[in-house]
C-alpha positions as CSV (number, residue, x, y, z in Angstrom):
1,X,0.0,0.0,0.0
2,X,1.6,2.9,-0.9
3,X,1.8,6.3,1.5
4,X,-1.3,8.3,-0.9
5,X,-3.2,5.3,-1.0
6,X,-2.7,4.8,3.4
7,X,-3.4,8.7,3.5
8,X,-6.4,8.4,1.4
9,X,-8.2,5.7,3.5
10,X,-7.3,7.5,6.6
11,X,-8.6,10.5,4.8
12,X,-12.2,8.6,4.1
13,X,-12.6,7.1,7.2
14,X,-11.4,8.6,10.2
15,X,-10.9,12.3,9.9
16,X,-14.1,12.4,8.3
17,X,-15.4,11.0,11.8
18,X,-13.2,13.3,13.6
19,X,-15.0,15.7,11.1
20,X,-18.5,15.4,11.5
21,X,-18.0,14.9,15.9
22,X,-16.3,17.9,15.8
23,X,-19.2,20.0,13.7
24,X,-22.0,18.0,16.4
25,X,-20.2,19.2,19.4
26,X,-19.6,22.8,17.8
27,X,-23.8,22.3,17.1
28,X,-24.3,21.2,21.1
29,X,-22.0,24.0,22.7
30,X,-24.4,26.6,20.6
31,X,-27.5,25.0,21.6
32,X,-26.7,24.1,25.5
33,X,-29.1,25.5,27.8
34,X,-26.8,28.1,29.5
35,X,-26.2,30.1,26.2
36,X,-28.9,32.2,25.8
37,X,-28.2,35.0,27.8
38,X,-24.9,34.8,26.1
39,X,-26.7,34.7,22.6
40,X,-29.3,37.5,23.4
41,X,-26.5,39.2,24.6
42,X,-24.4,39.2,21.6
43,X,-27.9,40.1,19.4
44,X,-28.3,43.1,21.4
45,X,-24.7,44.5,21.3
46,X,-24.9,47.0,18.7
47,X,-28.1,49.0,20.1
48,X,-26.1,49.5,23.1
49,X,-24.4,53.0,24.0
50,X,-20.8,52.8,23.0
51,X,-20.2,53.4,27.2
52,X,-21.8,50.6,28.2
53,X,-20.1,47.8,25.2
54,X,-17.3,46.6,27.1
């Protein structure tokens, strides 16, 4: 088996794994229940007075 070919599989098989768990736990750290005042906070940032931002 040659190194593309050993690259390849690995390629097809376990990064794309590594892949998609990484994009479901990316998914279940926006969606966890303690991020919406974090969200709504973020949504509400730019009718804010610049003194009160940071």
């Amino acid at each position: 088996m040659s190194r593309y070919e050993m690259l390849r599989h690995f390629a097809d098989s376990w990064a794309l794994l590594a892949m998609v768990l990484l994009f479901l736990g990316f998914v279940g750290w926006t969606f966890r229940p303690g991020a919406r005042r974090h969200h709504e906070d973020a949504a509400r940032l730019i009718f804010r007075p610049d003194d009160l931002r940071e």
